[in-house]
C-alpha positions, 0 to 999 in steps of 0.5 A, spaced: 472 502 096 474 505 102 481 507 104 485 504 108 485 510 113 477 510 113 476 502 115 481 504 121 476 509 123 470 506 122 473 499 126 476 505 131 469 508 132 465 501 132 470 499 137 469 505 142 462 504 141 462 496 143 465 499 149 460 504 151 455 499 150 457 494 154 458 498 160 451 499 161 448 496 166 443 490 164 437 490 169 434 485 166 435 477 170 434 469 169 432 468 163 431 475 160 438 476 158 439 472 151 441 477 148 446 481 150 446 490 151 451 491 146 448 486 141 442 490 141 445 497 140 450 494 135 444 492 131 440 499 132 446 503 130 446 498 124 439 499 122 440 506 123 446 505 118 443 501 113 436 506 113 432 499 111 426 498 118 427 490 116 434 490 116 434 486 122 429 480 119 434 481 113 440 480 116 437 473 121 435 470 115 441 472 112 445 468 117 440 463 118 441 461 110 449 462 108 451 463 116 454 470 115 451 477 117 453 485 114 450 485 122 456 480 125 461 482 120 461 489 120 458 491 127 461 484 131 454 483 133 454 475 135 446 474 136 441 478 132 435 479 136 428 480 132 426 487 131 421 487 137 426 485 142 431 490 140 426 495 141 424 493 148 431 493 149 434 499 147 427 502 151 429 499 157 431 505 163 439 504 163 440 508 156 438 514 161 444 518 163 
């Protein structure tokens, strides 16, 4: 079990990371804007964590089932965008410095 000390650094972590995320310009319009940017980079970082490729579909099922999520409760990511949204979102010319 993680110390106290290591779940403060994470959420510290994850806390930066969600502010970075949401600071990136979204150039997408109308309707195309269902899921937020910082969602999708949570939940890419999330995959990355986890080292599982369906993760994403694992984890909406998940939620859809007992409406709880590793997704949502450890990366704070309110809506699970499927695996080829993710994609295209986290493809999209604003991650570009």
């Amino acid at each position: 079990m993680p110390s106290v000390s290591n779940a403060r650094a994470l959420e510290t972590l994850l806390d930066c990371f969600h502010q970075a995320a949401s600071a990136v310009p979204d150039p997408r319009t109308g309707s195309n804007k269902r899921y937020d940017v910082s969602d999708a980079a949570a939940c890419a970082l999330a995959t990355f964590f986890f080292q599982f490729p369906s993760f994403l579909d694992f984890q909406r099922r998940m939620h859809e089932e007992s409406a709880r999520s590793n997704c949502g409760s450890l990366f704070g990511v309110s809506k699970i965008p499927s695996d080829n949204q993710n994609g295209s979102l986290m493809k999209m010319g604003t991650w570009a410095a």
